[in-house]
C-alpha positions in Angstrom: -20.8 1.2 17.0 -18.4 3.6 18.4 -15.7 3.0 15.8 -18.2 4.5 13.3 -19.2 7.5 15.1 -16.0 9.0 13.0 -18.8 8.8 9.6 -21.1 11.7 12.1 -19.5 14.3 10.1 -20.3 13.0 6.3 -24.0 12.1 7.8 -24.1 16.1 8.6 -21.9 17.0 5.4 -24.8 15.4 3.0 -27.8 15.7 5.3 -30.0 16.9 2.7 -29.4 13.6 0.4 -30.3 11.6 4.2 -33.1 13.6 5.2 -35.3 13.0 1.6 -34.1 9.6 2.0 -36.0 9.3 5.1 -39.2 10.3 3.9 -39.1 8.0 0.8 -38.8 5.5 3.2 -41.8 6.7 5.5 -43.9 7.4 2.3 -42.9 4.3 0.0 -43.6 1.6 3.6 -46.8 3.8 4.2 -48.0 2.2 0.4 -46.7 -0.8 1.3 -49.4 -1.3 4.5 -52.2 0.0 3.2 -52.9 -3.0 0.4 -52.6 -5.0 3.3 -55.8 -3.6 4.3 -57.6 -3.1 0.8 -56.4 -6.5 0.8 -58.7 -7.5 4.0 -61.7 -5.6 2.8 -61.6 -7.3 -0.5 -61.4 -10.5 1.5 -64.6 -9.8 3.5 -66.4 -8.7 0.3 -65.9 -12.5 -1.2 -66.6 -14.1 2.0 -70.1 -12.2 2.3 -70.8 -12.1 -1.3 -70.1 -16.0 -1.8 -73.2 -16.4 0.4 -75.1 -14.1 -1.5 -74.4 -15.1 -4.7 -75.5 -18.8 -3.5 -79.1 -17.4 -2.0 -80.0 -16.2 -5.6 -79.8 -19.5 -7.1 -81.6 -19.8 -10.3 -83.1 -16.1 -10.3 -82.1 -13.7 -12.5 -80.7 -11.5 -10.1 -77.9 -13.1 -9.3 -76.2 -12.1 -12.7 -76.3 -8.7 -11.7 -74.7 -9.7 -8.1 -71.9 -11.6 -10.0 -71.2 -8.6 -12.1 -71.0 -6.5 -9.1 -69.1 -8.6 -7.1 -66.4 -8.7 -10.2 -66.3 -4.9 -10.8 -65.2 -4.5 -6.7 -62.9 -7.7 -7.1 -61.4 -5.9 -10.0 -61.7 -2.3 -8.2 -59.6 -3.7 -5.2 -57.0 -4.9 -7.7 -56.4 -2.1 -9.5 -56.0 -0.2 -6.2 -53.5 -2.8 -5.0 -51.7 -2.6 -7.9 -51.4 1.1 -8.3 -50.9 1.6 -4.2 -47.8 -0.8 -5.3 -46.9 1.1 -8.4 -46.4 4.1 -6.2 -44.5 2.0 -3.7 -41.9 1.2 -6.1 -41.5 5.1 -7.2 -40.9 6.2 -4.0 -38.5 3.2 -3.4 -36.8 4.3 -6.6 -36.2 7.7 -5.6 -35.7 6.2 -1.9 -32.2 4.0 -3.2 -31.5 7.4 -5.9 -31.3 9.0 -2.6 -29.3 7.0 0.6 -27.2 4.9 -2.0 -26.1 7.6 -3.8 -24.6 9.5 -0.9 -23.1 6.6 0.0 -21.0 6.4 -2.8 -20.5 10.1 -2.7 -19.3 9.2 1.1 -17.0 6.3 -0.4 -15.3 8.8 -2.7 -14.6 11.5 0.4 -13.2 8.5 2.4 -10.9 7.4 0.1 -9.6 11.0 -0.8 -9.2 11.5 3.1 -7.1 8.4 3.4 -5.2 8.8 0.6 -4.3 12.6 1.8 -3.8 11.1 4.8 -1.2 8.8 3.8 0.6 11.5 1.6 1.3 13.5 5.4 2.3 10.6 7.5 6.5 10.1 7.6 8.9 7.8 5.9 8.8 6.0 9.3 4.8 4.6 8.8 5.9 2.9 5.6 9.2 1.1 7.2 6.4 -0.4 9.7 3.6 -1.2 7.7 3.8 -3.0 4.1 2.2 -1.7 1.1 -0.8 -4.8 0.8 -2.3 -3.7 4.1 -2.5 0.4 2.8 -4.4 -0.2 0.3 -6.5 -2.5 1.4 -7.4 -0.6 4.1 -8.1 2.5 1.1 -10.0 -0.1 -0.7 -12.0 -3.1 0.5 -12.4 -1.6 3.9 -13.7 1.4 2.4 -16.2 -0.4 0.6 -17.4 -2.4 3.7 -17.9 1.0 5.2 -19.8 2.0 1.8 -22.2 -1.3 2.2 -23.3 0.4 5.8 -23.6 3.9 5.3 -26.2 3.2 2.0 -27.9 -0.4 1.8 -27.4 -0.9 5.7 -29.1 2.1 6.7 -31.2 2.1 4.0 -32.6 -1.4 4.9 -32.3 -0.4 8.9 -34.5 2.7 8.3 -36.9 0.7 5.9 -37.2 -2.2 8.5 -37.7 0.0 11.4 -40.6 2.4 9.6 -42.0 -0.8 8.5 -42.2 -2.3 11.8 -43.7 0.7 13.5 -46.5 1.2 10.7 -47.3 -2.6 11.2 -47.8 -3.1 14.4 -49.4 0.2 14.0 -51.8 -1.5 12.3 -52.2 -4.7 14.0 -52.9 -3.3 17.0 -56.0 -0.8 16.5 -57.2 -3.8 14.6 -56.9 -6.3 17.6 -54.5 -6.3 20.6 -54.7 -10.0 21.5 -54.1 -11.3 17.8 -51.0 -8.4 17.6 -49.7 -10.0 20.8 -49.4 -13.3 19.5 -48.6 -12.6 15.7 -45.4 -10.8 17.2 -45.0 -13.1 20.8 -41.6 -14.7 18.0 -39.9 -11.3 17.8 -38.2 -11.1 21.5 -36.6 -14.4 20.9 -35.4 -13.0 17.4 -34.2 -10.1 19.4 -32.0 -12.8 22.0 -30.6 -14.5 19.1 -29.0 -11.5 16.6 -27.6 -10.2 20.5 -25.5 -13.5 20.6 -25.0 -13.6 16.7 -23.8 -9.8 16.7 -20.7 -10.7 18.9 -19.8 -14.0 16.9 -19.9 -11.7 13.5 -17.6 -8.9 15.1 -14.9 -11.5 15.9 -14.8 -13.5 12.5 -15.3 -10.1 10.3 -11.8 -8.9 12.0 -10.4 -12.3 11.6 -11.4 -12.0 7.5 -10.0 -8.7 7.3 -6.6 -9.4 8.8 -6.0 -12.6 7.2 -7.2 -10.6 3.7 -4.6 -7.8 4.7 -1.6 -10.8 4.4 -2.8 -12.5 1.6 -3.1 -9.0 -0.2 0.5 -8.1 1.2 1.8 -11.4 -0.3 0.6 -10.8 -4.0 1.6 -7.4 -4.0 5.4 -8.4 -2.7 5.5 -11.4 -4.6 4.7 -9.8 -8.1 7.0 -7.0 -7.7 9.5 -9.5 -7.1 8.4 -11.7 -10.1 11.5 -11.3 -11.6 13.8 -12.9 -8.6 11.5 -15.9 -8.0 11.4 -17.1 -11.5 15.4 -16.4 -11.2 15.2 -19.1 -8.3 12.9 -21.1 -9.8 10.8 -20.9 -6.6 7.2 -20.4 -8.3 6.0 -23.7 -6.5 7.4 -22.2 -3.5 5.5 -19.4 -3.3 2.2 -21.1 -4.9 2.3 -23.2 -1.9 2.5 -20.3 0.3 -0.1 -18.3 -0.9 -2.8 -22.0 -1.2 -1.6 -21.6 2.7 -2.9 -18.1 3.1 -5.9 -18.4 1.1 -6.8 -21.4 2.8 -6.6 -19.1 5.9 -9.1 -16.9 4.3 -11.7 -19.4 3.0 -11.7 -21.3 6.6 -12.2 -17.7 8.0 -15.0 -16.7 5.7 -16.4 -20.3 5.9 -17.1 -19.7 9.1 -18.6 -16.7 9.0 -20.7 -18.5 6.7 -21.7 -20.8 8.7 -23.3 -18.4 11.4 -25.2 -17.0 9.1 -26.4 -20.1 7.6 -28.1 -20.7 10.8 -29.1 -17.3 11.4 -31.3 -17.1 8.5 -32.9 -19.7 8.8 -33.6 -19.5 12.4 -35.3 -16.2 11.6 -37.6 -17.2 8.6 -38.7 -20.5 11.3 -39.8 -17.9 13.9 -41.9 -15.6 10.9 -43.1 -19.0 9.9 -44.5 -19.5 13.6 -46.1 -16.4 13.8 -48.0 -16.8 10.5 -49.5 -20.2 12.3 -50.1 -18.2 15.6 -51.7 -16.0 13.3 -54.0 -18.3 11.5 -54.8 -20.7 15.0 -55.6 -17.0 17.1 -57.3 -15.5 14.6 -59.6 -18.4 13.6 -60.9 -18.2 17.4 -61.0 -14.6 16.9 -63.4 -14.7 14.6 -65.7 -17.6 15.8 -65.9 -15.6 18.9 -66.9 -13.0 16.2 -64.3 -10.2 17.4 -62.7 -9.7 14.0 -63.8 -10.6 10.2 -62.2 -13.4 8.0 -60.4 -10.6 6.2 -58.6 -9.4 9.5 -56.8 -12.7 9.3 -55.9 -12.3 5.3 -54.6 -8.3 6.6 -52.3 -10.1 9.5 -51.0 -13.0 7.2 -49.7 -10.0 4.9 -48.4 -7.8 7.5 -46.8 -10.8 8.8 -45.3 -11.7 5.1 -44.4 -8.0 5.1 -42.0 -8.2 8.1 -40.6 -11.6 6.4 -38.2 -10.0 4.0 -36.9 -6.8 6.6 -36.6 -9.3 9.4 -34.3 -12.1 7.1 -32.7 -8.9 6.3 -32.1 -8.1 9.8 -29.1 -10.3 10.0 -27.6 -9.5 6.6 -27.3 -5.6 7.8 -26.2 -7.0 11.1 -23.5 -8.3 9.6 -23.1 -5.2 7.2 -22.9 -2.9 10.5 -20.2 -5.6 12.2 -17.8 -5.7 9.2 -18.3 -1.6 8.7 -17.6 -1.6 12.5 -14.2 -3.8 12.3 -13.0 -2.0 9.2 -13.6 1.4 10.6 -11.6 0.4 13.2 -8.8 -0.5 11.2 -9.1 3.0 9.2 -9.1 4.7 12.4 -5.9 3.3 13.6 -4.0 4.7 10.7 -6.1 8.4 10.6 -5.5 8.7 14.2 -1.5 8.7 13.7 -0.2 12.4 13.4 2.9 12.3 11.2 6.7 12.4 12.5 7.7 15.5 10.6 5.3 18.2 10.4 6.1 22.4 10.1 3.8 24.9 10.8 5.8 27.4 9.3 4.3 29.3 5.9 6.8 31.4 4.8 8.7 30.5 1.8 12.1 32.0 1.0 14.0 30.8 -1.3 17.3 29.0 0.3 20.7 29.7 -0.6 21.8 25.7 0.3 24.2 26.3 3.5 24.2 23.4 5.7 25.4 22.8 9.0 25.0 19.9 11.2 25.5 19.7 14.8 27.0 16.9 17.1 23.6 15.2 15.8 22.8 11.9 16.4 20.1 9.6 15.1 19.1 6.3 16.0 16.1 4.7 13.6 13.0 4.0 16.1 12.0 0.7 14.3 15.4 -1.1 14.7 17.2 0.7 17.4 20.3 0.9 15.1 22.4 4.0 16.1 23.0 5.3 12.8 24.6 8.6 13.3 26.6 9.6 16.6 27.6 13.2 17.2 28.3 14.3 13.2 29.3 17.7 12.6 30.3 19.2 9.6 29.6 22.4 7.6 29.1 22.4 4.0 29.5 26.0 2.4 26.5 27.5 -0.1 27.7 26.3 -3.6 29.9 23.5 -2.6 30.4 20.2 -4.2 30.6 17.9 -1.1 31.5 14.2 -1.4 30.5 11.7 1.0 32.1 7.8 1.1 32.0 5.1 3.9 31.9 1.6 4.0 28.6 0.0 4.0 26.2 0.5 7.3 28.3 3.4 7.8 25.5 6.1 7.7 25.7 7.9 4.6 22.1 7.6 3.4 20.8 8.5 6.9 22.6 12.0 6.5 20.7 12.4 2.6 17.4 11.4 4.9 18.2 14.2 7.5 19.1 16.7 5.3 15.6 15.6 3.3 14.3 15.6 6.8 12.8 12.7 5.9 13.4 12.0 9.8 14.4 14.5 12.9 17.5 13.7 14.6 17.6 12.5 18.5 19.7 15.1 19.5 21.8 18.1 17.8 21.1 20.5 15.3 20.5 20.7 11.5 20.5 24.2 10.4 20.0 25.3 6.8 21.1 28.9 5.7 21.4 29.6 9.8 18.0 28.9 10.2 17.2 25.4 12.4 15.5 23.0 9.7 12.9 21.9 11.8 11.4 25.3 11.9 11.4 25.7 8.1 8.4 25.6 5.9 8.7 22.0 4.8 7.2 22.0 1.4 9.2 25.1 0.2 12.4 23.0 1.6 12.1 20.3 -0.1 10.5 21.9 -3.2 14.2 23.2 -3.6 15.8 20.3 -2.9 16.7 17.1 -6.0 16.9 14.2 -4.7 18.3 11.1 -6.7 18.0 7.7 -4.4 20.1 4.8 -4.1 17.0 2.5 -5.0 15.9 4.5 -8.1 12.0 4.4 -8.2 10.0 5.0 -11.7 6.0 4.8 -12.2 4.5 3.0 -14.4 3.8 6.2 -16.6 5.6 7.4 -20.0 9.7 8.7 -19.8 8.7 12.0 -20.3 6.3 12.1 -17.4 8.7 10.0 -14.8 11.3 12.9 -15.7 8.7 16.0 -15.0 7.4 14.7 -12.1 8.5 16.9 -9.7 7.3 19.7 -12.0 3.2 20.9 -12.7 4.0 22.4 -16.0 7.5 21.8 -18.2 8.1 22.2 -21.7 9.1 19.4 -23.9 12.9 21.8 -24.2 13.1 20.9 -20.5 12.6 17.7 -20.6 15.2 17.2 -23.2 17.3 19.3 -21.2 17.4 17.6 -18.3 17.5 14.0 -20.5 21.3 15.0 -21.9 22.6 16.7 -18.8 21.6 13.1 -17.0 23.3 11.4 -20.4 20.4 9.4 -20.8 19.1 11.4 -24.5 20.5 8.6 -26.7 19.0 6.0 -25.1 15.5 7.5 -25.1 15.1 8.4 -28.7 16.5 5.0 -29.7 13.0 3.8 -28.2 10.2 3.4 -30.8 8.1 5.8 -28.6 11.1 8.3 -27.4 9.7 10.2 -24.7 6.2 9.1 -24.9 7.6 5.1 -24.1 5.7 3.5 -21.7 7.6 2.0 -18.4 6.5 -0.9 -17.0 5.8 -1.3 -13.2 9.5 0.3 -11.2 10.6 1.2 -14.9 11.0 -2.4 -15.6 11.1 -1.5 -19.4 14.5 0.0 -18.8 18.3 -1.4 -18.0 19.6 -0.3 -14.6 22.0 2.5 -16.0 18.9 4.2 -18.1 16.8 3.9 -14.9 19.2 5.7 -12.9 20.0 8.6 -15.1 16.1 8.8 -15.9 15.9 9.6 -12.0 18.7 12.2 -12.2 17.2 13.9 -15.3 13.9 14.4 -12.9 16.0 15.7 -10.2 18.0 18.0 -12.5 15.2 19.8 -14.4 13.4 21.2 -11.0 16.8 23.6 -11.3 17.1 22.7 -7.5 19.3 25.0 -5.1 20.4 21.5 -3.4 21.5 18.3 -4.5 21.6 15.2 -3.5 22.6 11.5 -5.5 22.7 8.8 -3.1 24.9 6.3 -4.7 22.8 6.8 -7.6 25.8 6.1 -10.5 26.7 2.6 -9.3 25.4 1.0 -12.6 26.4 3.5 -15.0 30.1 3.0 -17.1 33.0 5.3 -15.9 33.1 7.2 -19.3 29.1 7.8 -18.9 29.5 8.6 -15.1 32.6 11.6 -16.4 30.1 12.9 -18.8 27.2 12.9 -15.9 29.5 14.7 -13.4 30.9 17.4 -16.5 27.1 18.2 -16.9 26.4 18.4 -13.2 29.3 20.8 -13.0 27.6 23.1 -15.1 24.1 22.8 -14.2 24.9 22.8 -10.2 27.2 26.1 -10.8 27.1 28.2 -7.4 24.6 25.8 -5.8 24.7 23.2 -3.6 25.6 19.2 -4.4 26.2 16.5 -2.1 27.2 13.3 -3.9 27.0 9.9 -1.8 29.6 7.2 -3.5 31.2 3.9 -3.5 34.0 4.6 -5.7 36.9 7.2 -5.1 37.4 8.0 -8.7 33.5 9.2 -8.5 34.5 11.8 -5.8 37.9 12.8 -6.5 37.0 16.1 -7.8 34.6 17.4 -5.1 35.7 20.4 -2.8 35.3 18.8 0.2 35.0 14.7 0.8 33.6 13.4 4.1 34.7 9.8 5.5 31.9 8.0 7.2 32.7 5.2 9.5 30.7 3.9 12.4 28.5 6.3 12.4 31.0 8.9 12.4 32.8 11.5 10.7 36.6 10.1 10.9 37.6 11.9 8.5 37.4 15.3 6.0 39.0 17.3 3.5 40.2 17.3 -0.3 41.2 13.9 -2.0 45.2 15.2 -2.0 44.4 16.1 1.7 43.1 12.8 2.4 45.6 10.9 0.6 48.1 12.8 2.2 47.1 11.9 6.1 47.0 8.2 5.0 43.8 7.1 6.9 41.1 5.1 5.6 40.7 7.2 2.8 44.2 6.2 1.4 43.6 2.6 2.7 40.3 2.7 0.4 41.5 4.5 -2.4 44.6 1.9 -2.4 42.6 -1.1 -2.0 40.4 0.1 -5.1 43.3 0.7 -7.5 44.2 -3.0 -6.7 40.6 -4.3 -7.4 40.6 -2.5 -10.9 44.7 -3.5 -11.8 43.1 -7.2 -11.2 39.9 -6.8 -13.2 42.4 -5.8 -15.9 
């Protein structure tokens, strides 16, 4: 239980939906015992009144009994039936109650994950996949919904119910109590045992559910590779292989509580015979009535249903237990980035790096080792490398996406991890080298980084990113809904989609990251003339492939090995005939022959 001490605080947030909860319960059990009783008066009244009835044999009296003896027969039935009647009401308003704060609860949960998630770093999602997030957002959240409403409902009801019963039995008669309830410690033995069992296999369901929702998730974003490779029997096979995993884990699960039901109806069974075999003594000996016996018979047939619940909220509590668990583990990480800082000035886009380093935690690849360079407010700054070299680690630092191992990133002279992070990136346009689109209309993937635009923006931004044409050749035009990652559009259109939503938030810094690699040369030109003008005075940092993309930039930074081997113009560059020139030379041979 000590993983779900966490849900303490939405027990005190909506204590006023528990506490009347509580007293339904008391109330709606406390008209659930007393037709027990009505029930053993009405009992003793036949039993007497049989033998009455028989005495007056053939005088006229005995009509006159009969009709008596009908009207209380049919008074005692009424009473049971309305004492009922207002056991259901208050059940009714009981479940209005407990369940409906659960949900409220589930709703809270799921928000505080979710915000949760938003604040954690880019470094959390490099280590965990994207099937095991939201599963623990989604199914585990509703095994914790199943505890804090029906399992506590049931819990409460079961434990009222047991304390009003035995209540009862006992200023009936202590010996028959004893023995209608002698069952109940062994019941008590076997859910000890049972609990532990449960625990184990409910973590064991929850993992192996985690994988098997990571596999669909992977494998139908990559839907479009595997039928490419033909390997949709390959992956069928796999996933039989994990769902088998999962049945054999819930199966047996299943079969514990097979046994654990019926184990506890056997031992309510036993005490309804202890009941009936006491009781008749009882009352030769003459220490109770025949109707005692019908009241204990009930009472017992009352604790039936709460007790074979018993081991379905056991099992409720166990999963809730395991899931919390697994939600804890992720609300317990505090992000890698964080800033404390509020203010927000608006930056001017100076940036200077300082013998920084960076080595990524997961893989313990030394990406960066002792880069410096300063890029001047307003400058158009190339950066090119061979692959692995580390030019999308320096867009991620300057994102601060991660902090560098050692060094110093400054931004306008002021150290970047002592900026207000928000307001930094809020001023920042970021185009990535693995263009992402949601599955939402054009117009909305290009305002995203917006809360309000104008349709003029949007347009805007569309023809400065050359991307216009294409979108009002759709049926739709802007309105055009993309499929999941923007699978409606070609590669080109989704990468100049993604620059039109960097380019209309106006930013004071840009950054592409290889972003132009599928567009034509003639459409790249037309990209770069608009960027010119739209990026006037501010800030761009362009990460390419191709020279001819970068030629023009004021300054051009070589990446190799992690390192800055090189910077300058593109004359300057060709001039000192390093592995600029060697890579600009090799490319003019790799066109000459595509000729």
């Amino acid at each position: 239980m000590k993983h779900l001490r966490f849900l303490n605080k939405y027990f005190y947030k909506y204590k006023w939906w528990i506490i009347p909860g509580i007293f339904f319960v008391i109330i709606s059990n406390i008209f659930g015992v007393i037709p027990a009783q009505v029930i053993g008066h009405a009992f003793n009244l036949i039993t007497d009144n049989i033998q009455v009835y028989g005495l007056f044999d053939g005088f006229e009296r005995r009509e006159i009994i009969y009709r008596i003896f009908s009207y209380s027969l049919l008074y005692f039935g009424t009473l049971v039936l309305f004492l009922y009647l207002l056991r259901g009401l208050f059940l009714f308003f009981m479940r209005q109650t407990i369940i409906l704060m659960s949900r409220h609860i589930e709703y809270d949960m799921k928000n505080e994950i979710y915000a949760h998630y938003q604040k954690l770093s880019l470094g959390f999602y490099r280590r965990n996949n994207t099937g095991d997030l939201m599963n623990r957002a989604t199914e585990d959240v509703n095994r914790i919904r199943m505890y804090v409403g029906p399992a506590i409902m049931y819990a409460i009801n079961t434990a009222v119910l047991f304390v009003l019963v035995i209540y009862a039995m006992f200023s009936v008669n202590v010996k028959l109590a004893v023995f209608c309830l002698l069952p109940l410690p062994v019941l008590v033995v076997i859910i000890y045992f049972v609990n532990t069992m449960i625990n184990e296999k409910s973590e064991q369901i929850q993992e192996q559910l985690s994988k098997l929702s990571s596999f669909v998730q992977e494998r139908f974003s990559g839907i479009r590779v595997i039928k490419s490779y033909v390997r949709e029997g390959h992956t069928k096979e796999i996933f039989a292989r994990e769902s088998q995993g999962y049945k054999d884990n819930a199966l047996s699960l299943v079969k514990v509580q097979a046994l654990f039901f019926p184990t506890m109806l056997l031992l309510v069974g036993l005490s309804t015979i202890l009941t009936i075999y006491v009781g008749g003594g009882q009352v030769i000996s003459g220490s109770i009535t025949p109707g005692n016996i019908a009241e204990f018979i009930v009472y017992v047939n009352q604790l039936t249903f709460p007790v074979s619940m018993l081991g379905w909220v056991t099992t409720l509590i166990q999963r809730a237990s395991a899931s919390q668990k697994r939600i804890n583990e992720f609300l317990e990480l505090q992000p890698d980035i964080s800033s404390s800082n509020l203010e927000t000035p608006e930056i001017k886009g100076r940036i200077s790096f300082n013998q920084v380093s960076f080595t990524y935690p997961d893989t313990g690849i030394k990406a960066l080792k002792e880069v410096s360079f300063e890029i001047e407010a307003g400058q158009f700054v190339a950066i090119i490398g061979r692959t692995g070299s580390g030019k999308s680690t320096l867009a991620n630092l300057i994102m601060r996406m991660y902090d560098c191992d050692s060094g110093q990133i400054t931004i306008d002279e002021k150290v970047l991890k002592e900026l207000n992070l928000q307001n930094y990136r809020n001023q920042i346009g970021f185009v990535p080298q693995e263009v992402f689109l949601f599955s939402d209309s054009i117009k909305n993937n290009i305002a995203f980084g917006l809360d309000t635009v104008t349709d003029q923006e949007v347009e805007t931004a569309s023809r400065n990113a050359a991307v216009y044409q294409n979108i009002i050749d759709f049926e739709y035009k802007f309105e055009t809904m993309l499929g999941e990652r923007g699978i409606t559009l070609s590669g080109g259109q989704k990468q100049r989609v993604s620059i039109a939503r960097a380019l209309i938030k106006e930013p004071k810094i840009l950054i592409f990251d290889d972003c132009l690699s599928a567009v034509d040369t003639r459409t790249e030109e037309e990209i770069l003339n608009n960027l010119g003008r739209v990026m006037n005075g501010k800030t761009s940092i362009l990460i390419a492939h191709r020279i001819s993309t970068i030629k023009n930039a004021d300054k051009i930074l070589v990446l190799d090995d992690g390192r800055i081997v090189e910077q300058g113009t593109h004359h300057e560059l060709l001039k000192a005939a390093g592995i600029y020139a060697e890579m600009y030379q090799n490319q003019l041979l790799e066109e000459e022959q595509s000729v």
